[in-house]
N, C-alpha and C positions, 0 to 999 in steps of 0.2 A: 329519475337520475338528476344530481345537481352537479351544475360544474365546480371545482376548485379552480382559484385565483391564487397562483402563488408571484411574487416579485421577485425575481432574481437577478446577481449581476450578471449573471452569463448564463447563456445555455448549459442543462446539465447534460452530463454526458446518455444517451438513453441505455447502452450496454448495462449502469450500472444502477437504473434505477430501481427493477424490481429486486435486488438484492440492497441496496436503500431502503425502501419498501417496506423487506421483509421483516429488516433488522430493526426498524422503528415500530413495528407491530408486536414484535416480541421484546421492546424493551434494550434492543441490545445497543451500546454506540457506536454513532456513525461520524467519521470526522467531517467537519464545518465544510459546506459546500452549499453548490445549488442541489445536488442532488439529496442532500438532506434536508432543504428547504421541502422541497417539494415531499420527501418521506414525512417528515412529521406535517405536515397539511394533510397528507392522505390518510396518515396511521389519526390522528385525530377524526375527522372526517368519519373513516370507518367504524374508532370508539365511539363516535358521540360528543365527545370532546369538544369540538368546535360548537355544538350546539350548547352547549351549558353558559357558554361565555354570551350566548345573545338571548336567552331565554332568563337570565337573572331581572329581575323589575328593578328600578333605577329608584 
């Protein structure tokens, strides 16, 4: 398991993260927040995503 780091200005709300969550796994939008910070670090994470951007050679 790896941890995610995400930077935010404020605590997201948790009520509303896993439907953030879900809605950045299937593409859907989610308006600008921390809880969308932290949705797309996850939804990425989950795709792979995150990993492409540090597996490219310089």
């Amino acid at each position: 398991m790896t941890d995610i780091q995400v930077t935010v200005d404020q605590p997201p709300e948790p009520g509303l993260l896993r439907a953030a969550i879900a809605a950045a796994l299937a593409g859907r939008a989610w308006p600008d927040g921390p809880e969308a910070a932290v949705a797309r670090a996850v939804a990425d994470h989950a795709t792979g995503h995150d990993q492409e951007s540090r597996s490219r050679p310089c």
